[in-house]
C-alpha positions in Angstrom: 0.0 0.0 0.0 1.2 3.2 -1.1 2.2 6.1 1.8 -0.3 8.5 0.7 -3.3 5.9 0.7 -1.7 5.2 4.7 -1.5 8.3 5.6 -5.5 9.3 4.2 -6.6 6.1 5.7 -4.7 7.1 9.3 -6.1 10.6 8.6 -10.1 9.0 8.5 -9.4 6.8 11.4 -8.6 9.9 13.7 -11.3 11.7 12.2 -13.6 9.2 13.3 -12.1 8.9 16.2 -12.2 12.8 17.0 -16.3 12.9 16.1 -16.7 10.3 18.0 -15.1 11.5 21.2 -16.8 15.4 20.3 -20.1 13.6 20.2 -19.9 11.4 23.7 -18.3 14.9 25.3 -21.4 17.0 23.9 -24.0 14.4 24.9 -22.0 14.3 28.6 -22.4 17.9 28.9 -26.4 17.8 27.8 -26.5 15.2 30.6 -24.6 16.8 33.3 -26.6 20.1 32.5 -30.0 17.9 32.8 -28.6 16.6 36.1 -26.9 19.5 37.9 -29.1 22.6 36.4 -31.3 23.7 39.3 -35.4 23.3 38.0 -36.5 26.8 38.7 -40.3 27.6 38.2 -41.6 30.6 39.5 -38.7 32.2 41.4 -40.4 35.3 42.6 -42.8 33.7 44.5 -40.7 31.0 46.0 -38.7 33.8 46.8 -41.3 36.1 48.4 -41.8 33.1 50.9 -38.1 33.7 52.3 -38.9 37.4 53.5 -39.9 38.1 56.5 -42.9 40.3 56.0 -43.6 41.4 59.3 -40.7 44.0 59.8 -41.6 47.6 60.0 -37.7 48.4 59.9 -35.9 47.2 57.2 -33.2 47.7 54.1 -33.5 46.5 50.1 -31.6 46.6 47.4 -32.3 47.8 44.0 -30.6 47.5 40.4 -31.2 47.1 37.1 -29.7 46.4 33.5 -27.3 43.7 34.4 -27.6 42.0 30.6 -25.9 38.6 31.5 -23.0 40.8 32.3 -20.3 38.7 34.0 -17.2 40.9 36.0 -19.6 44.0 36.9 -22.6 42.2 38.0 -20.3 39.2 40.1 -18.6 42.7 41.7 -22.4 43.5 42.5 -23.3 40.0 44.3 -20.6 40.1 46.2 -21.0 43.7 47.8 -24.8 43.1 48.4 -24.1 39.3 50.0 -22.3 42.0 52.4 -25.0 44.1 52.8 -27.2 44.6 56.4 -30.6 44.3 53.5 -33.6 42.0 53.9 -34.0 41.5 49.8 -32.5 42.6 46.3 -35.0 43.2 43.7 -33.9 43.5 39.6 -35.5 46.3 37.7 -35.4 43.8 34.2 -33.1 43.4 31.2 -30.8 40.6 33.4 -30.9 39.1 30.0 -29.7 39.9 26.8 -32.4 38.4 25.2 -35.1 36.0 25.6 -33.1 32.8 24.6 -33.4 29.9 27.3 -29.9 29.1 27.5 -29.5 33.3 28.3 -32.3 32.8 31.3 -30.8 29.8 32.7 -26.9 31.4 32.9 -28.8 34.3 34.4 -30.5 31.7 37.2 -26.8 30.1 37.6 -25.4 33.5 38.4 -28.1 34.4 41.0 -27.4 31.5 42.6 -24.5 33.0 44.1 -27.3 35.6 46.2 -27.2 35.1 49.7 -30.7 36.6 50.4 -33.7 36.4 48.8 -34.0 38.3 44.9 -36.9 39.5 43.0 -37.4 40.6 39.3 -38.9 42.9 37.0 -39.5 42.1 33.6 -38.0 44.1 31.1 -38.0 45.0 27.4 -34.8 42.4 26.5 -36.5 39.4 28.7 -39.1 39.5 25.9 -36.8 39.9 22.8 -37.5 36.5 21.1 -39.9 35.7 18.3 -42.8 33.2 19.0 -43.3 35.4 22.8 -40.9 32.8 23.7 -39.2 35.4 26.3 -42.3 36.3 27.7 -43.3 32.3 27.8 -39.5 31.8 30.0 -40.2 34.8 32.1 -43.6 33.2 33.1 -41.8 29.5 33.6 -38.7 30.7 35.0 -39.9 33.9 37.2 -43.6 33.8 37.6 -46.2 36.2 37.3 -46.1 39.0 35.0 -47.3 41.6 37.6 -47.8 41.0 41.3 -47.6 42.8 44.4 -46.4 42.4 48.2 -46.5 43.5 51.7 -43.9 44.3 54.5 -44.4 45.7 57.6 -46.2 49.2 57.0 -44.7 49.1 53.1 -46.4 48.1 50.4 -44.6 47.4 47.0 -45.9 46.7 43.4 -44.6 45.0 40.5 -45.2 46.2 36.9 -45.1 45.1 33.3 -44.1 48.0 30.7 -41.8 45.9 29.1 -43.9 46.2 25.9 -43.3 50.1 26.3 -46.8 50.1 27.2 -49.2 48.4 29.8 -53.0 47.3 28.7 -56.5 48.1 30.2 -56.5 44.6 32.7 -53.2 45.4 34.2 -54.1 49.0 34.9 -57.1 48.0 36.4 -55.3 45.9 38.8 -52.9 49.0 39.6 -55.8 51.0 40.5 -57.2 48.4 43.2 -53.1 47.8 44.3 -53.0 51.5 44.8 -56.1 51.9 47.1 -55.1 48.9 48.8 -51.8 50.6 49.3 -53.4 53.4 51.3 -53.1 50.8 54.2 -49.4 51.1 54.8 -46.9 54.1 55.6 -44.8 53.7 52.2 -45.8 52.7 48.9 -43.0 51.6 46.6 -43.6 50.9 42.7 -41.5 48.6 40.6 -41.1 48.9 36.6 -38.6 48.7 33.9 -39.4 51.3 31.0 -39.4 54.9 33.0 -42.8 57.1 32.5 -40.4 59.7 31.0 -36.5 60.5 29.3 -35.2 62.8 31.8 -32.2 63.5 29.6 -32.7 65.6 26.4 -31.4 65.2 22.6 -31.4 62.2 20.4 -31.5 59.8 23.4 -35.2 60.6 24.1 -36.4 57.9 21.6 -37.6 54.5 23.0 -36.0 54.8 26.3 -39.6 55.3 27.8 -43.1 54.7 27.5 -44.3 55.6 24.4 -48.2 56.3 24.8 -48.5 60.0 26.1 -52.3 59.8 27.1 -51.3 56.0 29.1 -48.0 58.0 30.6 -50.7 60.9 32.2 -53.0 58.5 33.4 -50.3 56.4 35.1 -48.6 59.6 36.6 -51.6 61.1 37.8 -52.4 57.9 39.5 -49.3 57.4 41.3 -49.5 61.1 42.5 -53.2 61.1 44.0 -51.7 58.0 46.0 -48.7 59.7 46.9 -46.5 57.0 46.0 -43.1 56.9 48.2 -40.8 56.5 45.3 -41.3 54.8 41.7 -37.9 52.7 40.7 -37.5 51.9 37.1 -34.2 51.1 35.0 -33.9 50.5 31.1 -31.4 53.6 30.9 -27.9 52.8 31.9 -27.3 55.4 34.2 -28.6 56.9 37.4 -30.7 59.9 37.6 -33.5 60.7 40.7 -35.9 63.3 40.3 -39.4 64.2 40.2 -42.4 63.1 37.7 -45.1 65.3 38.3 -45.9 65.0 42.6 -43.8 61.0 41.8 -40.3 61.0 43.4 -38.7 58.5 40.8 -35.1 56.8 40.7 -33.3 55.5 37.5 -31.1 52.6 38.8 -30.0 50.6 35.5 -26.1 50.1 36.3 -26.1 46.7 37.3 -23.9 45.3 34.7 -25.1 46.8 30.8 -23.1 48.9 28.8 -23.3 52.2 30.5 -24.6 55.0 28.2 -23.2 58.5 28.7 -19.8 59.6 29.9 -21.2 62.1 32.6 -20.0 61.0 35.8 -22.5 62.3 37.9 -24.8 59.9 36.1 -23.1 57.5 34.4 -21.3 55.1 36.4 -22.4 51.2 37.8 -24.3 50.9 40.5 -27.3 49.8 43.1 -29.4 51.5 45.6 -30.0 50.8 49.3 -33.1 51.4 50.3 -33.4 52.0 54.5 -36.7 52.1 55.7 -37.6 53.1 59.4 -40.5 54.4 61.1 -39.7 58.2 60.4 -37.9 58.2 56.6 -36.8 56.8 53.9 -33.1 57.0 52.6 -31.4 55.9 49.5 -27.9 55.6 48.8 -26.7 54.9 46.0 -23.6 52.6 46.4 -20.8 52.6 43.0 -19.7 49.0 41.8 -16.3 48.7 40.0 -16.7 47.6 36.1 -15.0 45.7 34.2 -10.9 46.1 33.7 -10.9 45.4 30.4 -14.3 46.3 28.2 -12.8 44.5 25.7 -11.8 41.8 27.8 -15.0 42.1 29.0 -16.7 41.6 26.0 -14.8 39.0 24.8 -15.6 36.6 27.7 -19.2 37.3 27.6 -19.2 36.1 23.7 -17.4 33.4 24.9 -19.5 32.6 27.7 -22.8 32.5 25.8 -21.3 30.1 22.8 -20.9 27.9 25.1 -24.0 28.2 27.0 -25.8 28.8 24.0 -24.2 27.3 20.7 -21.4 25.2 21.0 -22.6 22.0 22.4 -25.8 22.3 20.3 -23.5 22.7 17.4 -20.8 19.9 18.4 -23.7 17.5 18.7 -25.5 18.2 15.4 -22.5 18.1 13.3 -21.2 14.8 15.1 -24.6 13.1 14.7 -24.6 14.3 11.2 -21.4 12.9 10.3 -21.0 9.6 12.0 -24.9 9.4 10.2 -23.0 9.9 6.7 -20.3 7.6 7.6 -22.7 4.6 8.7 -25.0 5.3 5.5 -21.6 4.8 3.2 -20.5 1.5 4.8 -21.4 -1.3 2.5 -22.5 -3.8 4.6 -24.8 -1.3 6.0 -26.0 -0.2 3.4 -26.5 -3.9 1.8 -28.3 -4.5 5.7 -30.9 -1.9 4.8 -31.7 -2.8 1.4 -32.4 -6.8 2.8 -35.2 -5.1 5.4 
């Protein structure tokens, strides 16, 4: 036998061989994923079950636009596990988009959260064609909308993510926010703020986009003289006023910050100390990444991976040892018999 025919033969052989191995280490990784994963359904509410709701006197924690970031937002769990706070709660956008594999390396991450965490949905949790974000939000986190009690605070929940929020679910804010006259604070939750309190081109989609539905919600919030209305979805920080609404901007959890004023722009969360007489809030920096680059490089990395390289490794492998199988003879011959 001639060396070139050897060496093409030796060259198939490790080929095989190669496949092979890439398809039993994919379909090891698919299994050990299966096995390990945590099953998370409804987080929020198994969540809500770990605070105790009986304290008048208490601390939270509130971010927002971590985007599957990696350095920024592990820097962020690790100075909240140090904080004196009874829960965290996410203002939406921890994903980049509403992929599955993007939820559950979210879900890994908060793992790492010594206290209890609570979500918002945002705009990029629903990115994904089909309403397949909006379908893992419900699986993985629970209820759209929902509301809870604390001591003499009340706290609710929205669902703007759509830039907008229907006739049902304001309807149910109405009835939250005269059952909210019950309790010393009232605290509201959403992602897309009511309005853009910067000026220039930035204004366009980074708020609600219905001017009649942004009046109606304002002046709502005001005749209840809501404590303080916390949204995210710019990456910056801003407080001010909407209206008689004090409202705070938190959405430096991790995302690409957007602006290079550093009175605004700059990664963060807010502590939130409530006692019988006030309210506080400080807002409490986190250090970014080193390297944005870096950064960015390990993300991309991180979710093909999580997201694509397995999936990929396995296809081709199947496909190939499928080709191989179908060109043996005696296989072949074997199929024609049946």
């Amino acid at each position: 036998m001639k060396r070139n025919q050897m060496l093409k033969i030796g060259y198939k052989k490790l080929r095989f061989v190669l496949i092979v191995f890439l398809l039993i280490f994919s379909i090891f990784i698919k299994i050990y994923d299966l096995l390990v994963t945590e099953k998370v359904t409804h987080l929020n509410k198994h969540q809500l079950t770990k605070i105790d709701q009986s304290l008048n006197e208490f601390s939270f924690i509130v971010m927002g636009d971590s985007r599957n970031s990696i350095e920024t937002f592990n820097n962020l769990i690790m100075k909240i596990n140090k904080e004196n706070s009874l829960f965290t709660i996410n203002l939406g956008d921890f994903v980049y988009n509403g992929d599955t594999f993007r939820y559950k390396f979210y879900l890994n991450q908060i793992r790492k959260f010594n206290k209890p965490l609570l979500n918002v949905i945002g705009n990029h949790e629903i990115r994904k064609a089909g309403g397949i974000g909006r379908k893992n939000y419900k699986n993985y986190l629970g209820e759209y909308y929902y509301s809870f009690a604390i001591g003499n605070s009340y706290f609710v929940v929205l669902d703007n993510a759509d830039f907008t929020m229907d006739s049902r679910q304001m309807e149910w804010l109405k009835k939250q926010l005269e059952k909210s006259k019950n309790y010393k604070y009232r605290f509201v939750f959403a992602h897309v703020p009511l309005y853009d309190p910067r000026k220039g081109n930035h204004v366009v989609w980074h708020s609600m986009v219905d001017t009649i539905l942004i009046k109606e919600i304002n002046n709502l919030l005001d005749y209840h003289n809501v404590t303080m209305l916390f949204v995210s979805h710019i990456h910056a920080y801003y407080r001010g006023v909407w209206g008689k609404t004090p409202y705070i901007i938190s959405g430096g959890a991790g995302a690409k910050l957007r602006g290079t004023d550093p009175s605004n722009n700059f990664h963060h969360y807010i502590k939130v100390n409530i006692s019988d007489t006030k309210v506080q809030y400080n807002v409490v920096k986190v250090e970014g990444p080193k390297s944005k680059k870096m950064d960015k490089v390990i993300y991309e990395l991180y979710m093909f991976k999580y997201g694509y390289l397995i999936n990929t490794i396995l296809v081709f492998s199947l496909i190939y040892l499928g080709v191989v199988v179908f060109k043996n003879k005696r296989f072949r011959k074997y199929l024609l018999r049946s």
